[in-house]
C-alpha positions as CSV (number, residue, x, y, z in Angstrom):
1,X,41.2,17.1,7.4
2,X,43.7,14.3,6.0
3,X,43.9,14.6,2.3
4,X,43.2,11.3,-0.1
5,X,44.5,10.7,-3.6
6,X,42.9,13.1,-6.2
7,X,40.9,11.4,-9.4
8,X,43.3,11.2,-12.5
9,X,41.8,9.7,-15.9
10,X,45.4,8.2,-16.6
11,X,44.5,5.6,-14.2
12,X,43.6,2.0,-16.5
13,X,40.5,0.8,-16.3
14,X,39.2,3.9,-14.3
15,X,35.7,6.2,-14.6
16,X,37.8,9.2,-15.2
17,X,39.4,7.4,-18.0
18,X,36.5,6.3,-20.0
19,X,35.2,10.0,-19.6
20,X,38.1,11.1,-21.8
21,X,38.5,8.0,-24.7
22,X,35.0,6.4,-24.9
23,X,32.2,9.2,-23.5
24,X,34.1,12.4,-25.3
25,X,34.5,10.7,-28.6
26,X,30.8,10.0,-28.2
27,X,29.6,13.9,-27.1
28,X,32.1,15.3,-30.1
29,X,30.2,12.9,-32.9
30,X,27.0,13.9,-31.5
31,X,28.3,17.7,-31.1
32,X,29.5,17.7,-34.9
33,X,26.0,16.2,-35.9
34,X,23.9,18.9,-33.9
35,X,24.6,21.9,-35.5
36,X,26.1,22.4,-39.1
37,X,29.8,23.4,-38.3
38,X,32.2,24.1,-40.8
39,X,35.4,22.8,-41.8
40,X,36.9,24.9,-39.5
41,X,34.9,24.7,-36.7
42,X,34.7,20.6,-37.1
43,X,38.8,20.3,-37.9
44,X,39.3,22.1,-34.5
45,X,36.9,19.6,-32.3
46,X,39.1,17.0,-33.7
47,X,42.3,18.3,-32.9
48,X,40.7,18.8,-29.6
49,X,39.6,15.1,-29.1
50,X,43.2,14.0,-30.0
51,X,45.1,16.3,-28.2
52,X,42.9,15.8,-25.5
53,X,43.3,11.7,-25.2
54,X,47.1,11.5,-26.7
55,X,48.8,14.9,-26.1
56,X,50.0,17.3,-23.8
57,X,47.9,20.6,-22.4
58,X,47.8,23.8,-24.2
59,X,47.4,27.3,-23.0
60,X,43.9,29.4,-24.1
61,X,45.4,32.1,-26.7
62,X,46.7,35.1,-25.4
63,X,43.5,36.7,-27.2
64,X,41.5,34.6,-25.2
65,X,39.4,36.6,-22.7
66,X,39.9,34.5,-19.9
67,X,43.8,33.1,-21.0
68,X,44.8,35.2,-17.7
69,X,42.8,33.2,-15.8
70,X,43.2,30.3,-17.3
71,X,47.1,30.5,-16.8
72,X,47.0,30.9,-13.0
73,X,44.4,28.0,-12.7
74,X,46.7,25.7,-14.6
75,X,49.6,27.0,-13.5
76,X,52.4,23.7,-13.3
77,X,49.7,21.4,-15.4
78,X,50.7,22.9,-19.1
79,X,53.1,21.0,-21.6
80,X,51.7,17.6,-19.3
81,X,50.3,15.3,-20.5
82,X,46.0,15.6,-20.1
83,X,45.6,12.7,-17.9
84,X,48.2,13.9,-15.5
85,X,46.4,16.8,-14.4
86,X,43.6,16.1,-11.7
87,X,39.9,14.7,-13.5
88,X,38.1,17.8,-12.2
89,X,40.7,20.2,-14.1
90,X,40.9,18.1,-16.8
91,X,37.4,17.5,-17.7
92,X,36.4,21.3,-17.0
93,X,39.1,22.5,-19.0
94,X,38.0,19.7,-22.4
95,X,34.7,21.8,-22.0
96,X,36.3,25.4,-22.2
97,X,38.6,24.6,-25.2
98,X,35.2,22.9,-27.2
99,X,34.0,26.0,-26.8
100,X,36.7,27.8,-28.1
101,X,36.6,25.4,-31.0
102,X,33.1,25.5,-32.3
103,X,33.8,28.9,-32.5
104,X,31.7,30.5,-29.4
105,X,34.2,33.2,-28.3
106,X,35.6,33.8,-31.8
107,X,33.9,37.3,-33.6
108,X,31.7,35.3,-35.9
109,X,28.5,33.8,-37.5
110,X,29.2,31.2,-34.3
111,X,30.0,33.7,-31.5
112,X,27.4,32.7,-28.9
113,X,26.0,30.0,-30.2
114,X,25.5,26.9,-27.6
115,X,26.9,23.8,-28.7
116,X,24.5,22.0,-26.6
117,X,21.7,23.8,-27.0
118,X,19.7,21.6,-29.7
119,X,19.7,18.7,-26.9
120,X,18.4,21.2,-23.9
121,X,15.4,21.9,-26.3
122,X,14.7,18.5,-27.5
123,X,14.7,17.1,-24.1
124,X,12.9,20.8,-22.9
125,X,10.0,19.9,-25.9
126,X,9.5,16.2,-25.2
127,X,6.3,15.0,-24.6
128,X,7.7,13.1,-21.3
129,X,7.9,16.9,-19.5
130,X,4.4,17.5,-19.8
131,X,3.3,14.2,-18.2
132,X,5.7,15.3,-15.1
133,X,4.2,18.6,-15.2
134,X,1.1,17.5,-15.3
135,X,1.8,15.8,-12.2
136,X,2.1,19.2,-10.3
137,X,-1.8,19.2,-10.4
138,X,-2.0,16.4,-7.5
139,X,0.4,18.3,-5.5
140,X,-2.6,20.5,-4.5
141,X,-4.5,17.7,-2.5
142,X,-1.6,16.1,-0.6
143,X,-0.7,17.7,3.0
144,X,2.1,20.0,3.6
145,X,4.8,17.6,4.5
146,X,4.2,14.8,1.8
147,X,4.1,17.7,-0.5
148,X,7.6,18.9,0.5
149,X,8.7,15.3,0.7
150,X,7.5,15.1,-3.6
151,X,9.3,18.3,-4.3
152,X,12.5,17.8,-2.6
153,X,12.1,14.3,-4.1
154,X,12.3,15.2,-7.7
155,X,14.8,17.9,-7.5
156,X,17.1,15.3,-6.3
157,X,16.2,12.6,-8.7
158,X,16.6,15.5,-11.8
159,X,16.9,14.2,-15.0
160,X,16.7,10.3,-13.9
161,X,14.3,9.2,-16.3
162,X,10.6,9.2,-15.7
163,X,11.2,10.3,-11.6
164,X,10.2,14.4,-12.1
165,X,6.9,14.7,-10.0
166,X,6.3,10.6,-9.2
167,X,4.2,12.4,-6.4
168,X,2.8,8.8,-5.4
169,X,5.5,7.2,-5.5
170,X,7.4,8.1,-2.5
171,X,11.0,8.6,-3.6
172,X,10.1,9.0,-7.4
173,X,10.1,5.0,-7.9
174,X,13.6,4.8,-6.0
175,X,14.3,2.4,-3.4
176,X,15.1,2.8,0.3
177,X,18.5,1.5,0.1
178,X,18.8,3.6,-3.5
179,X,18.8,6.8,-1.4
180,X,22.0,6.1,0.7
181,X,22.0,9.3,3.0
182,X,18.7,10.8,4.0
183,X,19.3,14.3,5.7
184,X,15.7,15.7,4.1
185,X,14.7,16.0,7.9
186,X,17.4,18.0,8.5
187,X,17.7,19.8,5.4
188,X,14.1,21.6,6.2
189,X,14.8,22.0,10.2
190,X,17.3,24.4,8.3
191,X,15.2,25.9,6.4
192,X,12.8,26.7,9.4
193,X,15.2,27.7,11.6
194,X,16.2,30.3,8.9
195,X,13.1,32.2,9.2
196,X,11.8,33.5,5.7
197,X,16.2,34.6,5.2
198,X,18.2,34.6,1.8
199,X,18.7,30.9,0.4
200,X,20.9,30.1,-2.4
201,X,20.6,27.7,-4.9
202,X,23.4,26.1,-7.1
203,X,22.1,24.8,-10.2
204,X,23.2,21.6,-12.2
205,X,21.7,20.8,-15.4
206,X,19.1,22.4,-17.5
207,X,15.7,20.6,-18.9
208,X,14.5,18.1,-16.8
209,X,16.7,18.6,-13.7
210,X,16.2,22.2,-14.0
211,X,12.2,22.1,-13.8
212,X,12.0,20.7,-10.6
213,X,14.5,22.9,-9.2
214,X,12.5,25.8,-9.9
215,X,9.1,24.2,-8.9
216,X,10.8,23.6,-5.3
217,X,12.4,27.4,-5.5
218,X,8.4,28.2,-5.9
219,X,7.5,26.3,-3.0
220,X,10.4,28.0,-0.6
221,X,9.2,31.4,-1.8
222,X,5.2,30.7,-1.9
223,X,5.4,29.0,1.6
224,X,7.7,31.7,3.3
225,X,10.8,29.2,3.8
226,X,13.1,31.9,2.0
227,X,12.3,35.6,1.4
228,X,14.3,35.7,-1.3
229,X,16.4,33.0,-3.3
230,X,19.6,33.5,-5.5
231,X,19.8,30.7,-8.2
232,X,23.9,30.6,-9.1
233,X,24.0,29.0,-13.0
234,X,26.9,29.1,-15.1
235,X,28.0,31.9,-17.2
236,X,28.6,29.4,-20.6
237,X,27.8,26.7,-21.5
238,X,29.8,23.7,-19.7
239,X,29.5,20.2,-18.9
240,X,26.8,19.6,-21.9
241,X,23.6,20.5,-20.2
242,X,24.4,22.7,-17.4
243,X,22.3,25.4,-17.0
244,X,22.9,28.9,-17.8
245,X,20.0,31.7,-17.9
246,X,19.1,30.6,-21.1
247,X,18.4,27.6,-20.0
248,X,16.8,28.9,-16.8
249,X,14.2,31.4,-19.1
250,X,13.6,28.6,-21.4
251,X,12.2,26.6,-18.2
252,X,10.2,29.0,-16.8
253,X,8.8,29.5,-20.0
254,X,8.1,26.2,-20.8
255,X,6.0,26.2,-17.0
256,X,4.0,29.5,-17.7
257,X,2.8,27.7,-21.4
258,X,2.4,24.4,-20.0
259,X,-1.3,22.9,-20.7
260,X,-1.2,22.1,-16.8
261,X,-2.4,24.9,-14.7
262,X,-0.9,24.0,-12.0
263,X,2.2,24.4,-13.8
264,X,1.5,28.1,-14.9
265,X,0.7,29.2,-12.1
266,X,4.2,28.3,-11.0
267,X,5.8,29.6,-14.2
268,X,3.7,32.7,-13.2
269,X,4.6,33.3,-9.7
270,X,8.4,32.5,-10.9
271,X,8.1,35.2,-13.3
272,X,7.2,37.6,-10.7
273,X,9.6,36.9,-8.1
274,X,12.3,37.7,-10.6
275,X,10.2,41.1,-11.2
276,X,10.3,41.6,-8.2
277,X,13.7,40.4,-6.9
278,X,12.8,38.0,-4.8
279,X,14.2,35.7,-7.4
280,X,17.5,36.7,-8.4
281,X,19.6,35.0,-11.0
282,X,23.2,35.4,-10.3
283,X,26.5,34.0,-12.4
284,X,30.0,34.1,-11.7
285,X,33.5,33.5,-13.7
286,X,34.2,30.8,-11.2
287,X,31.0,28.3,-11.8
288,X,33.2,27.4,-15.1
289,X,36.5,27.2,-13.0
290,X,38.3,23.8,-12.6
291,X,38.7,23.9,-9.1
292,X,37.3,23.0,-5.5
293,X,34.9,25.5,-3.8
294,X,37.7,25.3,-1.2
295,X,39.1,28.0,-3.8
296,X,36.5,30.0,-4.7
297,X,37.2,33.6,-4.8
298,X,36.4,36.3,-1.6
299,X,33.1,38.3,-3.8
300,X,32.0,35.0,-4.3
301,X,32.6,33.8,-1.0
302,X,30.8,36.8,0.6
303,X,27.9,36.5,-1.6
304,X,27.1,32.9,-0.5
305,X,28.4,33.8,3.8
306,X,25.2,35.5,3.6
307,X,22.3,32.9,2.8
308,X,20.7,31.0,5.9
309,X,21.1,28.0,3.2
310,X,23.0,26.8,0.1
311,X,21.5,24.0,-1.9
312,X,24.0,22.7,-4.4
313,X,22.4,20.7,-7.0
314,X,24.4,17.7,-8.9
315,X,27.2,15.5,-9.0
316,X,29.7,18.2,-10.6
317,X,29.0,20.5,-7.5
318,X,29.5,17.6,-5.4
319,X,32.9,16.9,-6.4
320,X,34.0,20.9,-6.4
321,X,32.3,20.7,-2.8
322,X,33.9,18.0,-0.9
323,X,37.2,17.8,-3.4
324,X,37.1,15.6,-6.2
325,X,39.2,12.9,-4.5
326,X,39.0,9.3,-3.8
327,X,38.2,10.3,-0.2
328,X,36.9,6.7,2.3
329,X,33.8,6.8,1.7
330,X,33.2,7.3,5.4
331,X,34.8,10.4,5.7
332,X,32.5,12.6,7.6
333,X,30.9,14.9,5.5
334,X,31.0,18.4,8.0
335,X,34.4,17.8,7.6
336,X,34.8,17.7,4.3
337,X,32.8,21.2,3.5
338,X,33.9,22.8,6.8
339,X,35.3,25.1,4.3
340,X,32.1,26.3,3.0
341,X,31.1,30.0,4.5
342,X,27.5,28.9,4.9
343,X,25.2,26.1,5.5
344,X,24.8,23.8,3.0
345,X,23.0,20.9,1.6
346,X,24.0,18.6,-1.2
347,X,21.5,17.5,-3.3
348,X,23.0,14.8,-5.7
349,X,23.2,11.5,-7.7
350,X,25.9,9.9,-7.5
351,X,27.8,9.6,-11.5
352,X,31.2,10.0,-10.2
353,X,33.8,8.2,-7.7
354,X,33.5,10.3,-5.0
355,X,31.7,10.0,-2.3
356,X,32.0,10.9,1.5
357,X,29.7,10.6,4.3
358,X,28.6,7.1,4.3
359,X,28.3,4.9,7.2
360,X,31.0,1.5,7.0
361,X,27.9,-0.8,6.8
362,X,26.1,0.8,4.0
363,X,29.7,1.5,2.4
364,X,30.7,-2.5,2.8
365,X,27.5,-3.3,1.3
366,X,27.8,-1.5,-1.8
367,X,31.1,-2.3,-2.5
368,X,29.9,-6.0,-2.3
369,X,27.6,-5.8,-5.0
370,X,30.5,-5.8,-7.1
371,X,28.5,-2.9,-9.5
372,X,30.1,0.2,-10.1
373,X,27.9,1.7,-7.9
374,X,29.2,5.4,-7.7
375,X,29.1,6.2,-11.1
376,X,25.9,4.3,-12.0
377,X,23.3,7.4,-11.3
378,X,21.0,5.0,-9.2
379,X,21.7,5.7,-5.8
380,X,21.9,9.5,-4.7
381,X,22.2,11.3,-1.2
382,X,20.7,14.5,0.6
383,X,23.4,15.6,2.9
384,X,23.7,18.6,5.3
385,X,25.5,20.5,7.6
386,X,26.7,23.5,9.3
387,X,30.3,25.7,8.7
């Protein structure tokens, strides 16, 4: 497959850039007003934010668990400057080193402690989750397919505000043209054709996003889609609200207390199938790495060869899946995850440049709106194929 130019933030003007030097110096203020960090903790987050916008890269410390690791992935990027390294290495890296500096690897009071964690539960508490959730009680009345339709629906609207379980309103409230690649028919041929095997599911974000996610992992299990489903979440916290199993039995938690009993009873059968195994929870060291799935290593790449189906949720596991490049945007999208070792299915909104798969009149069309339209979170696409 031809290569294309891989996303730097050093670029002016640029997405990537504005990540580093106006969103990060936004997430550290609210980070530092979150929890009540020392002077250590807070003087380190500030070095970070300079180094990270006007300095060069830093190895982990050789104390560092993962500074091994960390060394081979970033091997020919250290002493350079931070926006000469590629946006996905970047940007995953500024998340490993926060942690290090509020103190979450260190042997102390804040070893552990999840930097992100007071927004998960503020957005996991609101009053707006319940309203979705109480949407789950008109799922009961609608007929199979429209009921698939809702489910798949929210999990790939997420966190877009006010979508979770819009169960009348089609799409979640989103437009035809908003939804740029619809593979949904597709996407559940698979699932058939799988008969009842092993699907995997890649999670993104926690709260919001997550909820749905596990409401349409109930629906694959309770309607004999999947016999048993493997939910991959990250081992730490990263990337501000992705989820890790914290975050996964705070959700199921929050669905087994919910006032809805529709809701419940989902949180209930979820709860079993992890009794029982037929919801497994899996994590590996390289859901925090900075690099493609192209790279992903051979344990990890046997677990997933297995499943009749991988769903990966987001825009993050977009980018590791098709290469975080400023590919055409009608680069055909089997081509660009031939690598993958099983089928998969992208579920994701687009909040990032790339983007592959489109067809050149939908493509020309965006581009002429003049909006930044791949980084905007309106428009998303359900895309799948076969290795």
């Amino acid at each position: 497959m031809p290569t294309a130019p891989v996303i730097r933030s050093d670029v002016p003007g640029s997405f990537a850039r504005a990540v580093f030097h106006d969103r990060h110096p936004e997430l550290v203020r609210q980070v530092l007003g979150a929890l009540p960090y020392g002077p250590v903790e807070r003087a380190a987050v500030e070095r970070l934010l300079v180094e990270s916008t006007t300095g060069v890269l830093e190895p982990l410390g050789e104390d560092a668990q993962d500074a091994a690791r960390w060394l081979e992935w970033g091997g020919g990027l250290w002493g350079k400057p931070w926006g000469e390294a590629p946006f996905l290495w970047a940007e995953s890296y500024f998340y490993r080193r926060l942690l290090d500096a509020t103190g979450y690897f260190r042997p102390g009071a804040w070893q552990g402690v999840d930097p992100f964690a007071p927004f998960k539960a503020a957005e996991l508490a609101g009053e707006a989750v319940d309203e979705e959730l109480a949407a789950l009680g008109g799922l009961d009345g609608l007929p199979g397919a429209r009921r698939a339709e809702a489910l798949l629906s929210s999990a790939l609207w997420g966190n877009r505000a006010d979508l979770s379980f819009r169960i009348t309103a089609g799409t979640g409230g989103a437009t035809a043209s908003d939804l740029l690649v619809d593979d949904s028919a597709t996407l559940w041929a698979e699932l058939e054709r799988a008969g009842g095997g092993r699907v995997c599911v890649v999670a993104d974000n926690a709260g919001r996003e997550l909820l749905p996610d596990l409401v349409l992992i109930d629906h694959l299990l309770s309607g004999g889609l999947a016999a048993q489903v493997v939910l991959y979440v990250k081992p730490q916290p990263y990337f501000v609200s992705d989820a890790t199993m914290a975050d996964v039995l705070a959700a199921v938690g929050r669905l087994r207390t919910a006032p809805c009993p529709a809701a419940g009873a989902v949180g209930g059968r979820l709860w079993q199938a992890m009794n029982s195994g037929t919801l497994v929870v899996r994590t590996d060291p390289f859901f925090c790495a900075p690099l493609p799935f192209h790279d992903m290593p051979a344990a990890l790449r046997g677990e997933l060869s297995g499943a009749k189906l991988t769903i990966l949720k987001g825009d993050l596991n977009y980018r590791r899946l098709v290469g975080d490049r400023l590919w055409p945007p009608t680069t055909p999208f089997a081509g660009a995850v031939s690598h993958f070792p099983s089928p998969v299915a992208a579920l994701r909104t687009l909040k990032s440049d790339v983007i592959v798969g489109l067809d050149a009149t939908t493509a020309a069309r965006l581009d002429g709106t003049g909006t930044a339209w791949r980084t905007s979170g309106r428009h998303a696409v359900i895309q799948v194929a076969r290795p």
